[in-house]
Structure formats: C-alpha cells, structure tokens
Backbone of each chain as ProteinMPNN parsed JSONL, in Angstrom:
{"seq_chain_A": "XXXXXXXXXXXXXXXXXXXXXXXXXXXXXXXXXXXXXXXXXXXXXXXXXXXXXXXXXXXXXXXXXXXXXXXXXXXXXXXXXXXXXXXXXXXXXXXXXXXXXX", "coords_chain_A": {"N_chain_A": [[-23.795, 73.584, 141.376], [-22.407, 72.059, 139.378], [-23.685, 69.627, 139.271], [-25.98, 69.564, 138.875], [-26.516, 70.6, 136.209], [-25.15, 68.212, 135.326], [-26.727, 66.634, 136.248], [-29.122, 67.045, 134.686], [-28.137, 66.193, 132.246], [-27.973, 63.99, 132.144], [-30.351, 62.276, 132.132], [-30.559, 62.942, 129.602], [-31.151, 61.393, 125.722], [-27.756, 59.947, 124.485], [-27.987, 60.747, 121.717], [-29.709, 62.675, 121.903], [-28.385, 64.151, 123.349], [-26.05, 64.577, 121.332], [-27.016, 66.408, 119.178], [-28.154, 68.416, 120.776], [-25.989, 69.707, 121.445], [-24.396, 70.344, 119.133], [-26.14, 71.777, 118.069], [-26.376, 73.942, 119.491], [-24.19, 75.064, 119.457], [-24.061, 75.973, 117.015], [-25.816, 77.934, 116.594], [-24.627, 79.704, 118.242], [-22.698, 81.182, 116.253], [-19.967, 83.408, 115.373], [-19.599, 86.658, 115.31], [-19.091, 90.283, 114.279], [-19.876, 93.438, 115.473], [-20.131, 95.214, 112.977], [-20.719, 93.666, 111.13], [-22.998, 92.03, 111.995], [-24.87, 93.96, 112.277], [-24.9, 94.508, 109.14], [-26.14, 92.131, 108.625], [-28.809, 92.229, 109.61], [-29.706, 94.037, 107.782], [-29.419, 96.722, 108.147], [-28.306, 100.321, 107.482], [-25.536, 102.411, 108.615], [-26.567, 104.44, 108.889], [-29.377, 104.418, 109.723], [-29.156, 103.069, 111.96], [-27.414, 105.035, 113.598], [-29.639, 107.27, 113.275], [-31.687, 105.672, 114.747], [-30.545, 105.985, 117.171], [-29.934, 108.377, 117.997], [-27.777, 109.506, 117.378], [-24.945, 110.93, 115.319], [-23.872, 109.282, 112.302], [-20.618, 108.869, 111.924], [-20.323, 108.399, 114.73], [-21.616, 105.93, 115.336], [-19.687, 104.052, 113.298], [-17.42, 104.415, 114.679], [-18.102, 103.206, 116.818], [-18.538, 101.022, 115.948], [-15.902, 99.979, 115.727], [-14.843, 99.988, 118.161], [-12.915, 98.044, 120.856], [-13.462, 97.543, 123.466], [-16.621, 98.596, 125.358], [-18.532, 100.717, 127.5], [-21.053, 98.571, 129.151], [-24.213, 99.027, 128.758], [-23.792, 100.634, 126.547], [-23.015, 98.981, 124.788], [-25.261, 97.586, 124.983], [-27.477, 99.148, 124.194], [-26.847, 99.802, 121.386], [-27.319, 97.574, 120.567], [-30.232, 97.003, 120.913], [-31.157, 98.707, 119.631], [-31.054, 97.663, 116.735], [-32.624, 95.609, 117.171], [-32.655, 93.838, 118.64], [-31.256, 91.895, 122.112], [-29.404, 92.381, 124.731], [-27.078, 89.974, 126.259], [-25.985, 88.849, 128.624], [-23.267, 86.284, 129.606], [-21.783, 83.742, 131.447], [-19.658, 81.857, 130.93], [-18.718, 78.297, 132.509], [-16.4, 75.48, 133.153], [-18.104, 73.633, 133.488], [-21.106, 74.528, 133.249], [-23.529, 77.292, 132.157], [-24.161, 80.665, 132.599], [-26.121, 83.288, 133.305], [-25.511, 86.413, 133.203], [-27.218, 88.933, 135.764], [-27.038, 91.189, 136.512], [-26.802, 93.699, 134.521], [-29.153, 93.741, 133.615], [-31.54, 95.046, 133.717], [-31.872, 97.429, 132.658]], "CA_chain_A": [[-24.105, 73.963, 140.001], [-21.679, 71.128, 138.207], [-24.712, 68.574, 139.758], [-27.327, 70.019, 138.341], [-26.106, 70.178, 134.484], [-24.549, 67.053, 135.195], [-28.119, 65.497, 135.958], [-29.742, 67.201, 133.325], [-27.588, 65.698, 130.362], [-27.784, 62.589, 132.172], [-31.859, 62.298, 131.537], [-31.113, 62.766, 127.606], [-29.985, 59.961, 125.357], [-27.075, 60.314, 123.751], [-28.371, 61.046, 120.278], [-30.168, 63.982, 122.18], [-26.826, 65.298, 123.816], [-25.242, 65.285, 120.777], [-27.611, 67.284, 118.745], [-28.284, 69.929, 121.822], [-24.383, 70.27, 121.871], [-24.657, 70.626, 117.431], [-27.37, 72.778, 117.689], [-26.231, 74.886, 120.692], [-22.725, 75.485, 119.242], [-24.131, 76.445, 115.749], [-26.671, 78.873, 117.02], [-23.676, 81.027, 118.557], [-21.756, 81.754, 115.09], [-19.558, 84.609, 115.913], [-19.853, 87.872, 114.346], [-18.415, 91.639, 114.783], [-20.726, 94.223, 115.238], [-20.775, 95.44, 111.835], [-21.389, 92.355, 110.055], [-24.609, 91.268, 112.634], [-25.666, 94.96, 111.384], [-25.118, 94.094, 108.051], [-26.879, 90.468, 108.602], [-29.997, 92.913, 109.701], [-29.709, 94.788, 106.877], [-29.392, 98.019, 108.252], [-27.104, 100.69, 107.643], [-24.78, 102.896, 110.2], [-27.06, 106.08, 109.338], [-30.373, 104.005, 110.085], [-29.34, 102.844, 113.181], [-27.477, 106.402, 113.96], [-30.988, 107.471, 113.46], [-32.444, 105.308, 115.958], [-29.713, 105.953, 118.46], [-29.831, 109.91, 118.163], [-26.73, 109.954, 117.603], [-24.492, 110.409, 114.094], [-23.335, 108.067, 111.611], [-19.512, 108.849, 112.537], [-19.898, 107.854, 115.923], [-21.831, 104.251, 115.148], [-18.744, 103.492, 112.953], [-16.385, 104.281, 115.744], [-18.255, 102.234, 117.862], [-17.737, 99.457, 115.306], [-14.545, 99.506, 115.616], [-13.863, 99.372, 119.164], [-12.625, 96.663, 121.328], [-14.346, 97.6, 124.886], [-17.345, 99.136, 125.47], [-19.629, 99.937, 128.653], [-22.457, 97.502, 128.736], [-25.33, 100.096, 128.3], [-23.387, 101.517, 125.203], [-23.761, 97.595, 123.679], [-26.794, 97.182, 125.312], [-28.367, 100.225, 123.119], [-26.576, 99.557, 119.926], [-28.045, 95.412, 119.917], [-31.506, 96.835, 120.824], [-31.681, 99.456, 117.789], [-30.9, 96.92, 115.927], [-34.405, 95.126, 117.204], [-31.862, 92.3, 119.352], [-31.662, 91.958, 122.957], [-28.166, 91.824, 124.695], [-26.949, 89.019, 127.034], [-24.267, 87.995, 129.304], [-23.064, 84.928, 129.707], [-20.427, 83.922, 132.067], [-19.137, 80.003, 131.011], [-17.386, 77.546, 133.089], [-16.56, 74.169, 132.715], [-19.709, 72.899, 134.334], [-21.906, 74.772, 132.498], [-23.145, 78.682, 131.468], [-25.066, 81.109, 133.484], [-26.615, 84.589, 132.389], [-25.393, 87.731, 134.567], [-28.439, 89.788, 135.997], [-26.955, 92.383, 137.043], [-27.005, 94.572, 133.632], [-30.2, 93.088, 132.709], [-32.873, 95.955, 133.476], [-31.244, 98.95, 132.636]], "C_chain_A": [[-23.739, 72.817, 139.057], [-23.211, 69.967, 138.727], [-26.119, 68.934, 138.972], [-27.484, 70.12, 136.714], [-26.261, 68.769, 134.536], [-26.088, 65.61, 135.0], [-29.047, 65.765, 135.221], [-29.816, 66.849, 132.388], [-27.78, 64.445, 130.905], [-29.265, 61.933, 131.638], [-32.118, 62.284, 129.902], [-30.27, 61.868, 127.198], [-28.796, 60.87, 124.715], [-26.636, 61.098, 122.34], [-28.74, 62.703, 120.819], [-28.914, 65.045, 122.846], [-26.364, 65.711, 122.446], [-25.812, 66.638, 119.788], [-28.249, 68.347, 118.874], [-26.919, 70.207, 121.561], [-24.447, 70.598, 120.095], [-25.446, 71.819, 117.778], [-27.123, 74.115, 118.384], [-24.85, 75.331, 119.835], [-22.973, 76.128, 117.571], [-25.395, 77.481, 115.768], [-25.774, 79.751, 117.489], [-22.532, 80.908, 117.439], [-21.076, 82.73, 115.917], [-19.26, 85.616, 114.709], [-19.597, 89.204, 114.645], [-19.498, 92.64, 114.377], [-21.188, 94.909, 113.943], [-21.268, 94.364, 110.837], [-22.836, 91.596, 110.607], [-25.425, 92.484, 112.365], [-25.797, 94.805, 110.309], [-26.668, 92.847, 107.56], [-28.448, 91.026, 108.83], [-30.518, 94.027, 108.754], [-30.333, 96.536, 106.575], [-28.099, 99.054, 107.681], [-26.921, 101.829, 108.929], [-26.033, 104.282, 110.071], [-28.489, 105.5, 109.975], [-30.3, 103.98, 111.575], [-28.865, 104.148, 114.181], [-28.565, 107.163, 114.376], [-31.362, 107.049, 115.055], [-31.516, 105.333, 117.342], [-29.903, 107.476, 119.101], [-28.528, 110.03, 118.173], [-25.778, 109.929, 115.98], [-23.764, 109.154, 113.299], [-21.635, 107.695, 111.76], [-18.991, 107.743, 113.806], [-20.473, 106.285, 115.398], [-20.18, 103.982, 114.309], [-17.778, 103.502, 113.84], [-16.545, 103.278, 116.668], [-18.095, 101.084, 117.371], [-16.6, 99.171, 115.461], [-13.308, 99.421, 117.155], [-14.326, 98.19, 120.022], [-12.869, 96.804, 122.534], [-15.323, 98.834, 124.579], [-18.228, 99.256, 127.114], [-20.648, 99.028, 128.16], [-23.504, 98.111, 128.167], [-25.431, 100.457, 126.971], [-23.856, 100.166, 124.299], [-25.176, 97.731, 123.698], [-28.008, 98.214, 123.601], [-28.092, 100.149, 121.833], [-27.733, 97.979, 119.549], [-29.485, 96.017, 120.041], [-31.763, 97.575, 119.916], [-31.719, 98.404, 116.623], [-31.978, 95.704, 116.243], [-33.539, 93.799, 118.129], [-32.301, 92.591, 120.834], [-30.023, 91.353, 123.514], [-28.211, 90.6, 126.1], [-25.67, 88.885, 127.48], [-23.908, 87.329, 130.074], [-21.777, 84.485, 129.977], [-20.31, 82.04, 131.371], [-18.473, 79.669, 131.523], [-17.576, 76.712, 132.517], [-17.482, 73.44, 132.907], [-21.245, 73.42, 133.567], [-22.346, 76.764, 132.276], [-24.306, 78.847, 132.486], [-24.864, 82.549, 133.085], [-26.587, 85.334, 133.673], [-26.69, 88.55, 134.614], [-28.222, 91.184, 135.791], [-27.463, 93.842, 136.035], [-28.258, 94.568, 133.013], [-31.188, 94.138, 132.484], [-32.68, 96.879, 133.913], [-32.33, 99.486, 131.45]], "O_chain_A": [[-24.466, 72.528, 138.106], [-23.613, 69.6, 137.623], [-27.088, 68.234, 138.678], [-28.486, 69.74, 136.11], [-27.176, 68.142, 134.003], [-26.362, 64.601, 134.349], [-29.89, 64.904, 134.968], [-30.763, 66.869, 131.602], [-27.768, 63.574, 130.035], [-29.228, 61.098, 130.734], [-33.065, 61.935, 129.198], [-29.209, 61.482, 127.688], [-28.822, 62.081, 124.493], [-25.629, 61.704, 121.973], [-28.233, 63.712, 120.329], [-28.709, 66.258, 122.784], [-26.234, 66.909, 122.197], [-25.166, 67.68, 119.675], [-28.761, 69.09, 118.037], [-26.801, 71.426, 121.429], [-24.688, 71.805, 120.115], [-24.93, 72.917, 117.574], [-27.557, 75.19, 117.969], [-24.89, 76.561, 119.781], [-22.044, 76.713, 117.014], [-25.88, 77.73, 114.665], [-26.084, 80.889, 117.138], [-21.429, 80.516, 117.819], [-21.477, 82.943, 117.061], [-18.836, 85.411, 113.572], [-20.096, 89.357, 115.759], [-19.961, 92.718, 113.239], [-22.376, 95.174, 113.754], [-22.116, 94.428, 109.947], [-23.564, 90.849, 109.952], [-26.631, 92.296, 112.203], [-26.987, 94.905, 110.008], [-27.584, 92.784, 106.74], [-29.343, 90.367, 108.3], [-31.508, 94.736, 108.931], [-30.992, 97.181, 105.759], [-26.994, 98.553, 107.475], [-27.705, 102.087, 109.842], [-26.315, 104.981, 111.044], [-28.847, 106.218, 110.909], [-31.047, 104.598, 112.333], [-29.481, 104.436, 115.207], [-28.638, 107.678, 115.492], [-31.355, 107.702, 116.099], [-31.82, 104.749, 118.382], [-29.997, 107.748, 120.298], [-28.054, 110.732, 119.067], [-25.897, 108.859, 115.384], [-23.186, 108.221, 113.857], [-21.27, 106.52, 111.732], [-18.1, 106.905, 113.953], [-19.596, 105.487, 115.065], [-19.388, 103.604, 115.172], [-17.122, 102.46, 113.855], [-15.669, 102.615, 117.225], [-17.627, 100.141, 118.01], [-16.236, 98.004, 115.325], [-12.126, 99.137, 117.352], [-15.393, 97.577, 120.059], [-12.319, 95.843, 123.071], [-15.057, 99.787, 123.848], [-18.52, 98.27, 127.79], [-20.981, 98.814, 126.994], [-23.791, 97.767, 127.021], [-26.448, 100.605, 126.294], [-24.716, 100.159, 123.418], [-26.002, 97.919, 122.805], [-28.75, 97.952, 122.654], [-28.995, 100.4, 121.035], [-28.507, 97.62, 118.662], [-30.196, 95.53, 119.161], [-32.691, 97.215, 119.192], [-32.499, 98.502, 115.675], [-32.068, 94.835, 115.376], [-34.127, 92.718, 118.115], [-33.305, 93.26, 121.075], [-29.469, 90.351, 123.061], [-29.215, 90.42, 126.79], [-24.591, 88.824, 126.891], [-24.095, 87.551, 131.27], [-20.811, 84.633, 129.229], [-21.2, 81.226, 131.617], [-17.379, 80.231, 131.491], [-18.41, 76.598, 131.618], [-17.535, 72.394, 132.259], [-22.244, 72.716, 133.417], [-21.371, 77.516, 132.256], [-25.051, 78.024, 133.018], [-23.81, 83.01, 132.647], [-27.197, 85.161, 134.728], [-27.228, 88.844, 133.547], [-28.863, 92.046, 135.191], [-28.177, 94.759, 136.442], [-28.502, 95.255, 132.021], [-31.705, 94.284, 131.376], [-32.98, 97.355, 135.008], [-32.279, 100.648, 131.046]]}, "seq_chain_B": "XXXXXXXXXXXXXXXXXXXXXXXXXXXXXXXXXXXXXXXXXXXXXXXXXXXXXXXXXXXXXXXXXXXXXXXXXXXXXXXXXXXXXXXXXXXXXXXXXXXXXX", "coords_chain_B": {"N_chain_B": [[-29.83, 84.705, 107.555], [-32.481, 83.688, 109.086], [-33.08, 82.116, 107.333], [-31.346, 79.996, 107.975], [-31.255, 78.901, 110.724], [-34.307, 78.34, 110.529], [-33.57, 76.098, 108.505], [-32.071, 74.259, 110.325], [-33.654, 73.588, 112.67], [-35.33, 72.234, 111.51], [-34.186, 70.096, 110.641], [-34.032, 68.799, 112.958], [-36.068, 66.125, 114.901], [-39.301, 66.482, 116.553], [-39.089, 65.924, 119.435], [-36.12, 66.285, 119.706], [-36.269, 68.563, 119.389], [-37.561, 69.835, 121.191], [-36.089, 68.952, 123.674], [-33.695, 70.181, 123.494], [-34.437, 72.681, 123.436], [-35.569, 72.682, 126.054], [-33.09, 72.342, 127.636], [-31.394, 73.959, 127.396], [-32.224, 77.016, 127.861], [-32.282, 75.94, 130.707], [-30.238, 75.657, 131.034], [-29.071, 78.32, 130.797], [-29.319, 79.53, 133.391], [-30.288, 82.481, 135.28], [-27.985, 84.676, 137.031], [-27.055, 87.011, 139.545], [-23.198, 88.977, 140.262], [-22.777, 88.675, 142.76], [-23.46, 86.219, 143.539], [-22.98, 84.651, 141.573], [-19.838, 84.029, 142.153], [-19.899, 83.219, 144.807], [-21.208, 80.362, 144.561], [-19.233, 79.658, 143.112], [-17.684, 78.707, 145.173], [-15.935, 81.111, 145.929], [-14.349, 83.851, 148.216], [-15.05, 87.428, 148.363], [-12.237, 88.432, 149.372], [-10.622, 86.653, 148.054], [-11.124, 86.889, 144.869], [-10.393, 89.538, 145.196], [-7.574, 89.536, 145.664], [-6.694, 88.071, 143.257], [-7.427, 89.359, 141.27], [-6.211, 91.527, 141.882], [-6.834, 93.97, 143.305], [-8.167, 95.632, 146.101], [-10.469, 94.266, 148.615], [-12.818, 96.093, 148.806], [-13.493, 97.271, 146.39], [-14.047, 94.96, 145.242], [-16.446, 94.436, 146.159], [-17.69, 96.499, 145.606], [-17.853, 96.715, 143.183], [-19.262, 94.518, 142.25], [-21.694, 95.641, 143.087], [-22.173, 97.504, 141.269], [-24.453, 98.481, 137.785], [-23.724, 98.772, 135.52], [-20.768, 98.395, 133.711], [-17.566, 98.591, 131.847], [-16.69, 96.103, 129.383], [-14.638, 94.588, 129.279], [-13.974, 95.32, 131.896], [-15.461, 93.726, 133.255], [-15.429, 91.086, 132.138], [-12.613, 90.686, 133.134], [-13.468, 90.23, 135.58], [-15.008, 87.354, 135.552], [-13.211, 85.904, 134.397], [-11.628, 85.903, 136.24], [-12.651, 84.344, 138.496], [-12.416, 81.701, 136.916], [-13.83, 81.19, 134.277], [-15.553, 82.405, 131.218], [-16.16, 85.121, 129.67], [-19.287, 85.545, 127.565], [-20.359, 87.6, 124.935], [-23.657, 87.946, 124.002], [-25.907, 88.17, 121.23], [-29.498, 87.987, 120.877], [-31.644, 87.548, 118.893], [-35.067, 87.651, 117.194], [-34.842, 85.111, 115.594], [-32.493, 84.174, 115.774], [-29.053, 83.392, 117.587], [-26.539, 84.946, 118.573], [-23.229, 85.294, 119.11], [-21.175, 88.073, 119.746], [-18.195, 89.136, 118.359], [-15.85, 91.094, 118.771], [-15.116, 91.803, 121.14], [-14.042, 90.001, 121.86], [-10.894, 89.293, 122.101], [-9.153, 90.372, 123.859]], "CA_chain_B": [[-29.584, 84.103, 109.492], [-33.202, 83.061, 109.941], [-32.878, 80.417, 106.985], [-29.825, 78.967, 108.35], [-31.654, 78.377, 111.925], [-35.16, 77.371, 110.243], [-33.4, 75.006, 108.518], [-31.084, 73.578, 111.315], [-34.555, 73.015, 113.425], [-35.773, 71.674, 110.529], [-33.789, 68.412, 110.478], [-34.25, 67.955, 114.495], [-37.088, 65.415, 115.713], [-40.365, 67.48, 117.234], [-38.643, 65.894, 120.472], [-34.826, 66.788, 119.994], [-35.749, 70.242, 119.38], [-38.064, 70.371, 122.635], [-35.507, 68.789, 124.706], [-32.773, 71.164, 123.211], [-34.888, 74.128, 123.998], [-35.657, 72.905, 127.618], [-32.015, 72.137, 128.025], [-30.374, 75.659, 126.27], [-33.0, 77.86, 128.635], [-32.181, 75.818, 131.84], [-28.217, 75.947, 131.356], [-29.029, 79.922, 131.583], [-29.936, 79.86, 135.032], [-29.988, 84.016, 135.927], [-27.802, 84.751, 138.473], [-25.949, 88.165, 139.897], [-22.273, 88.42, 139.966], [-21.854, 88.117, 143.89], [-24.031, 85.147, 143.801], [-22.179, 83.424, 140.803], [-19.18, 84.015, 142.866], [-20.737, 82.388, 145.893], [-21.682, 79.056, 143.312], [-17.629, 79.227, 142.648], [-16.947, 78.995, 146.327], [-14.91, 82.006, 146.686], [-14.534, 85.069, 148.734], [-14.221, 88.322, 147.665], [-11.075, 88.484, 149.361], [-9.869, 86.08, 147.241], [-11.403, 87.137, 143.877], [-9.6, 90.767, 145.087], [-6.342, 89.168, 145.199], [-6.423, 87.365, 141.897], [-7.596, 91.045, 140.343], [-4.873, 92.405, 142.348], [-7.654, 94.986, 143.792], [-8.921, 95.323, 147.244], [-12.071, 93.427, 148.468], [-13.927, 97.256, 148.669], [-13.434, 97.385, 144.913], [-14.893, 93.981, 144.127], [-17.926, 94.854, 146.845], [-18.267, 98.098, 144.938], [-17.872, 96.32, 141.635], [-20.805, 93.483, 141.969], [-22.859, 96.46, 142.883], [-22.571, 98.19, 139.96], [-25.451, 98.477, 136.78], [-23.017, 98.909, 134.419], [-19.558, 98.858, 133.649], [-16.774, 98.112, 130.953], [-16.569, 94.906, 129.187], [-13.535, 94.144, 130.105], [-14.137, 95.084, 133.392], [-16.351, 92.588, 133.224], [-14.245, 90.02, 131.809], [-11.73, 89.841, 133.67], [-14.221, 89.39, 137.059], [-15.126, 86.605, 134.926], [-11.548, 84.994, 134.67], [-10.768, 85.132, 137.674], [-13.714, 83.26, 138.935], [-12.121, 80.488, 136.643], [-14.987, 81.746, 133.841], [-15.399, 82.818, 129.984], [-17.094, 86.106, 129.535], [-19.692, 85.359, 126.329], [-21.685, 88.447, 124.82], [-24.341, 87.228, 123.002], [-26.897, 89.05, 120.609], [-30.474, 87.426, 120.605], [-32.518, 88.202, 117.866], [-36.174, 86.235, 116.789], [-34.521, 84.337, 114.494], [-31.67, 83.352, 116.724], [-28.276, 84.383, 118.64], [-24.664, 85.36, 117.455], [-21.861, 85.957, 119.504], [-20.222, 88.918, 119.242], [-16.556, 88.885, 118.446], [-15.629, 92.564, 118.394], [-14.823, 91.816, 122.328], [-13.377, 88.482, 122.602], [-9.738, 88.609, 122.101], [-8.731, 91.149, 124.513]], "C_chain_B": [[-30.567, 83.906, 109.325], [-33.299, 82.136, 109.024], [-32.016, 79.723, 107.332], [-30.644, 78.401, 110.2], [-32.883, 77.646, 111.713], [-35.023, 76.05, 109.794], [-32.436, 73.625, 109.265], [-32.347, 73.097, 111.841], [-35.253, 72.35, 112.809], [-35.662, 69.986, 110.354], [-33.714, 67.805, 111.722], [-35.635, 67.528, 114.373], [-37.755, 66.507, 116.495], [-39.566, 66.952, 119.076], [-37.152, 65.956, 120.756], [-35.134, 68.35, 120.061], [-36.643, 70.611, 120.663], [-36.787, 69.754, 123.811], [-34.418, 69.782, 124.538], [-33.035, 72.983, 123.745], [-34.857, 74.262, 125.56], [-34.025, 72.938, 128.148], [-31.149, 73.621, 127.802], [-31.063, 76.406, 127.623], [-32.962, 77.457, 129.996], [-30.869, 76.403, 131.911], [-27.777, 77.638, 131.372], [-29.93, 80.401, 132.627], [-29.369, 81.248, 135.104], [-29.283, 84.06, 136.999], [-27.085, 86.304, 138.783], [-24.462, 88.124, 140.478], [-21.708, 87.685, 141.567], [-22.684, 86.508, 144.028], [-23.305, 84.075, 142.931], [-20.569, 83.452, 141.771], [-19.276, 83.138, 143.909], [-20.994, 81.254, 145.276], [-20.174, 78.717, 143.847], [-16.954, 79.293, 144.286], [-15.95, 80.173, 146.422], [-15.604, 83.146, 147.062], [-14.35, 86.533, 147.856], [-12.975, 88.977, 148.087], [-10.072, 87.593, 147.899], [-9.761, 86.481, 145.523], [-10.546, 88.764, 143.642], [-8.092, 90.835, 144.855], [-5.989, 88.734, 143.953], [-6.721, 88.744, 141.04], [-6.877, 91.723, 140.748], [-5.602, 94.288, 142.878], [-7.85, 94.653, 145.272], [-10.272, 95.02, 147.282], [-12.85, 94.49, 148.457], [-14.112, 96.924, 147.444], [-13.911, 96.443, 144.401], [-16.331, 93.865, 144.598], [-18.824, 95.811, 145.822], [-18.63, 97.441, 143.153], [-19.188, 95.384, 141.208], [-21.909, 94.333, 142.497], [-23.328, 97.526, 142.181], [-23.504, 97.502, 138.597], [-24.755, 98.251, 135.858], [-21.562, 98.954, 134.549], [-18.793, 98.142, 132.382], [-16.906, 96.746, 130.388], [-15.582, 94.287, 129.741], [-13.264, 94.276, 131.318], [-14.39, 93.191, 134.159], [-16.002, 90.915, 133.396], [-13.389, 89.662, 132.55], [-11.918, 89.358, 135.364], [-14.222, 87.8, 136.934], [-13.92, 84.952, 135.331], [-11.24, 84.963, 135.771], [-11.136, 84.143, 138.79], [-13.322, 81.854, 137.908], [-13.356, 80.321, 134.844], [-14.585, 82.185, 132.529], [-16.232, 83.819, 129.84], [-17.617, 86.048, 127.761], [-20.91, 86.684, 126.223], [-22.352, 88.235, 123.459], [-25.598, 88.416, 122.333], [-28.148, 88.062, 120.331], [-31.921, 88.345, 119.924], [-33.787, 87.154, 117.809], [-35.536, 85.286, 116.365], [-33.064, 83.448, 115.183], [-30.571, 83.754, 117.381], [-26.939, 84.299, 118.048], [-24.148, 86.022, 118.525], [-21.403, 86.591, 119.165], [-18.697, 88.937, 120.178], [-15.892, 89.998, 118.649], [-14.691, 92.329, 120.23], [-14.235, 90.772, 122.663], [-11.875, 88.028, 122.695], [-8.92, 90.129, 122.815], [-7.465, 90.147, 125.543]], "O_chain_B": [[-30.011, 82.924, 108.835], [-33.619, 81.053, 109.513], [-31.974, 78.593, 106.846], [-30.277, 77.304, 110.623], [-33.022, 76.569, 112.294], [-35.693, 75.082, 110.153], [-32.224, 72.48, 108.865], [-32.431, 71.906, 111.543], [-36.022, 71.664, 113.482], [-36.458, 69.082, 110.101], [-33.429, 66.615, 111.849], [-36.445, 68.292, 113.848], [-37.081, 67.371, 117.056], [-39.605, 67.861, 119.906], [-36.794, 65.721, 121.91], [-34.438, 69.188, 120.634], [-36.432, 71.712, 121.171], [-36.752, 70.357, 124.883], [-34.145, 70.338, 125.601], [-32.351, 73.924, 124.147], [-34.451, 75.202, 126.242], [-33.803, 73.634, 129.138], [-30.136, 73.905, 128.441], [-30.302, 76.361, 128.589], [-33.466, 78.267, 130.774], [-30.473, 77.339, 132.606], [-26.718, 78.144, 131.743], [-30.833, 81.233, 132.724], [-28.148, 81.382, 135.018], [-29.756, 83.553, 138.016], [-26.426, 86.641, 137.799], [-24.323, 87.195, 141.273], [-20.873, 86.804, 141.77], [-22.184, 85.727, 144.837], [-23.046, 82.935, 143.316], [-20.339, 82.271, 142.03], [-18.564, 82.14, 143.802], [-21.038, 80.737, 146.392], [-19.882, 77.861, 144.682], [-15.885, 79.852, 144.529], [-15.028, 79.959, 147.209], [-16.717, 83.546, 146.718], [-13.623, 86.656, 146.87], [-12.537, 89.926, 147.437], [-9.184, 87.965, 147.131], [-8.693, 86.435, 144.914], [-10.16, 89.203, 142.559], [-7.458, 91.673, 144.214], [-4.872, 89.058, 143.549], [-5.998, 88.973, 140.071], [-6.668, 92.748, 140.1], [-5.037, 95.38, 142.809], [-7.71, 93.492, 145.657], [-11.113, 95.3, 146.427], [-13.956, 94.136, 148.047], [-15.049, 96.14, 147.293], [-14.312, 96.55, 143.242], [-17.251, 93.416, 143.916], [-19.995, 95.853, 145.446], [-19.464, 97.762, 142.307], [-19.893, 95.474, 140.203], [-23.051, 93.88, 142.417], [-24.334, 98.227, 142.286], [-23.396, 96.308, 138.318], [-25.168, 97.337, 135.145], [-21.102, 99.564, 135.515], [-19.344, 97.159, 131.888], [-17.412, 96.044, 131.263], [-15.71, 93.476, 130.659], [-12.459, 93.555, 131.907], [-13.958, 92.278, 134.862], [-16.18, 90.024, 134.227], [-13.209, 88.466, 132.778], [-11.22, 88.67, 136.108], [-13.708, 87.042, 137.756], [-13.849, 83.887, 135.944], [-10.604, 84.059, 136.314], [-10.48, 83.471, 139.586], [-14.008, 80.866, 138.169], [-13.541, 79.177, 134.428], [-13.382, 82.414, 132.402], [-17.388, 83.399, 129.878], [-16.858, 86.336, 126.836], [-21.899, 86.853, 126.936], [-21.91, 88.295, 122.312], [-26.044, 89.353, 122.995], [-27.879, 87.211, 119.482], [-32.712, 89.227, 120.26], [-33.668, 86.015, 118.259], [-35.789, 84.282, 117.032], [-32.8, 82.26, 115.0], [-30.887, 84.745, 118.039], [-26.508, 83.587, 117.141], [-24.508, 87.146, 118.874], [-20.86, 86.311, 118.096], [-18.254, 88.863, 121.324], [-14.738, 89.579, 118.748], [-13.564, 92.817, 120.313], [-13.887, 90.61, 123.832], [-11.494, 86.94, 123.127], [-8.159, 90.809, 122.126], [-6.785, 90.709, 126.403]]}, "name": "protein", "num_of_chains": 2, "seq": "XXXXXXXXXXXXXXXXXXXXXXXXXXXXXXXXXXXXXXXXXXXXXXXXXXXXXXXXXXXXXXXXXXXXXXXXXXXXXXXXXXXXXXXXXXXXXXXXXXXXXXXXXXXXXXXXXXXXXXXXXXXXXXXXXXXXXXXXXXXXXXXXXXXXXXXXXXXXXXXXXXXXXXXXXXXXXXXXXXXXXXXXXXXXXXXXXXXXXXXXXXXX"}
C-alpha cells in the first residue's frame, strides 16, 4: 500500500503535491453535526420530518458522542450528503466498504 | 460551503485541480476491514490481543454491516490507523467532529 501512494506523489511536481496536500486538507474542515445541518440550512424539525422521527430525538442525536453507523448514515443522507469511512495511516487513507450498501 | 470550495478550485491551474482530483479519488482505494487488516500485515490473533478480545470476536466483528463508531475506531487503532467520518455533499466534504475525541 505505502508503494503505491509513494509512487503516485512521486509522478507530481512539487508545486502539484503541495496544492493536493492545501486543497485536500481544506476540503475536510471539521464540523459537529449540528453546525453541517445548519451549513445546509435545515432545521432539526425538517430533517425530523425526513427521518420519521421527532424533533427531540434529532437534537439528542446532536449531541451524542457514538453512534451506530446506519443511525449516521441516515441522518448525513436526509440531509442530501452521503456518509464515508475513512480509515488513515501514515502511508496513506483508504475508505471502509463494509458499511457502504446498507 | 459551496463558495468557499468554488473559490479554492478557482485559484488551482485546469491541471492542478485534475491531478488533485485523480490523486484524492485514488488515495480512497475501497477496501473491507479484514482486507485492510491483511494490507497492515496482521492477524486477527494479533489485532484480538491488542483489543484485548478473542480472535472469534474480531472474525465476528469484520463481518458485521454495522456497528458503533467507536467500535469502529478502536479496530482502527489498533491496526496502527485514524478512524475519519467524513460527510460528502455536491459542493464538498466536512469531517465530522461530534466523534473524534473519544
């Protein structure tokens, strides 16, 4: 796996590394579920709505700190997103399947 | 959020932002978790010891659809690994933080 990054970045100039590594690192802002709802300019009863489920519970779910995957999964796609997960090493990043096509 | 990414691609070269794209969309090579495991040379004996579980439980675990984040996570870590959950929207992708400092 580290061989295969490794000869990927080697193929771009320098100028182009640094402005994939800029560009890549400012494309993942980080943001807490209610504020990337906000940023979509929904609110909790809208997306409640589209969950079937009340406005109570979406705020609860804002506010916790584990979730199953499914439970994300369904909140990011009401919200018109698409979730992802993304294991990183030092060598480079790779997107888990497993949850993918639920 | 989608003026802050139009105008980031904005100030890349028609060929930084194609090599950035080919480069971003390779470095998420798909994989499933016993296979990223398998990448990281280890067993799941070993990955059971470092979780302080038996190897059934990490068999049983990379053949599950779904499960906890933090489940998740700390498969992750112990493979040496950063568990990143990302939200991809048209317009572009945001890390969510709601899960990251467990």
């Amino acid at each position: 796996m580290a061989k295969k990054f490794a000869e990927l970045e080697a193929r771009m100039s320098p100028e182009a590394r640094e402005q994939t590594q800029a560009l890549y690192h400012q494309h993942l802002q980080e943001m807490p579920l209610h504020e990337l709802r906000k940023a979509q300019a929904l609110s909790q009863e809208t997306l409640a709505k589209a969950l079937n489920i009340n406005q109570a519970a979406v705020s609860k779910m804002e506010r916790r700190t584990d979730m199953y995957i499914s439970t994300l999964r369904n909140y990011i796609q009401a919200m018109g997103g698409e979730l992802e997960i993304i294991a990183t090493f030092p060598d480079g990043q790779v997107k888990i399947e497993n949850f993918a096509h639920k």
